[in-house]
N, C-alpha and C positions, 0 to 999 in steps of 0.2 A: 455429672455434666462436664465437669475438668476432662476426663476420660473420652468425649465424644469431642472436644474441643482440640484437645492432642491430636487425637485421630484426622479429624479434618485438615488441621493444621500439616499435616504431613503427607496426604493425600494431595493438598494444594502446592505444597512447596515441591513434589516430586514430579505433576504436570506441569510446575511450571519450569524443574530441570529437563524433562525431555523435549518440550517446546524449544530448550535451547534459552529460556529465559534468565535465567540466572546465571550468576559465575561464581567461581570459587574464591573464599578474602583466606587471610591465614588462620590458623587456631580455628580450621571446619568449617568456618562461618561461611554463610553466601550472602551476597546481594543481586536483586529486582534489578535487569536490568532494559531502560526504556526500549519499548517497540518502537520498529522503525519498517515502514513499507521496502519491500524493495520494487528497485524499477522495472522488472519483468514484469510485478502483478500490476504496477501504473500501469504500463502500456500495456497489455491485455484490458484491464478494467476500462480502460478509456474505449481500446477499441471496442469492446465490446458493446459499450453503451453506445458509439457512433454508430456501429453495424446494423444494432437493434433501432433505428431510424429516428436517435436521440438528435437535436441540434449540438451546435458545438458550445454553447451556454450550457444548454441542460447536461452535460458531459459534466461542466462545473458544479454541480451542483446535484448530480446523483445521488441518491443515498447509499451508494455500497460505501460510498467514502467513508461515514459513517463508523463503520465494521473497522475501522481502522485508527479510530480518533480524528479523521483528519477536518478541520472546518474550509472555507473555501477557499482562505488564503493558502492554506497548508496542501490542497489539491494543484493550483497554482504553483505554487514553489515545486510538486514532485513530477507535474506536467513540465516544467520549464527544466529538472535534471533530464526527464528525461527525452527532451525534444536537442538536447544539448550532446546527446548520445547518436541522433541525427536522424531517429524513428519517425521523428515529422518535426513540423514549426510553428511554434507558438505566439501568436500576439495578441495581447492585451493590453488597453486603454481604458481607464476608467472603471465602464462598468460591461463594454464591449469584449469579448473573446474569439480571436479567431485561427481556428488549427486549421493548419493545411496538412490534408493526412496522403502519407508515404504509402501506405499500403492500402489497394483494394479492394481487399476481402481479409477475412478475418483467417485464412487460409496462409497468406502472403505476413499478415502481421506473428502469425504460430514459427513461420521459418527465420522472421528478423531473432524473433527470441531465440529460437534453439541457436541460430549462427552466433550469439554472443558469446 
């Protein structure tokens, strides 16, 4: 069982070096290092739930976020880096959300990405 434990153990730690997850410490060692969304896949992921005929709530509250760790404060804070980058604009009040979107089509939102 030691022997099938090893194994996994090393199978895990080398997907998580080609993900880019991990880094190098000295004396070989590595460490986990946190995921972090980037703002390309927010603003696609937003668009896409807006395109797919989502309100701008339920945008908050999608579940691909989910796939990411993020809960709905932490959707919020990667909507607000990336509405700060000028791809649209975000306001929120309480329990209220409202985006005013830059692009209109999910076409138009493919070319803000690539020009970054």
């Amino acid at each position: 069982m030691s022997s099938l434990k090893t194994k996994m153990t090393r199978y895990l730690l080398s997907a998580l070096t080609d993900f880019k997850l991990t880094r190098d410490l000295p004396q070989g060692r590595r460490e986990i290092v946190p995921y972090n969304i980037q703002p390309t896949t927010t603003l696609y992921l937003s668009h896409e739930a807006h395109f797919s005929g989502q309100s701008d709530h339920a945008v908050l509250d999608h579940g691909d976020w989910k796939l990411f760790g993020l809960n709905r404060q932490a959707v919020l804070e990667e909507l607000r880096k990336v509405a700060a980058e000028g791809h649209f604009i975000v306001q929120f009040s309480g329990d209220l959300l409202r985006i005013s979107w830059k692009y209109k089509t999910m076409e138009e939102c493919l070319d803000g990405i690539a020009q970054r």
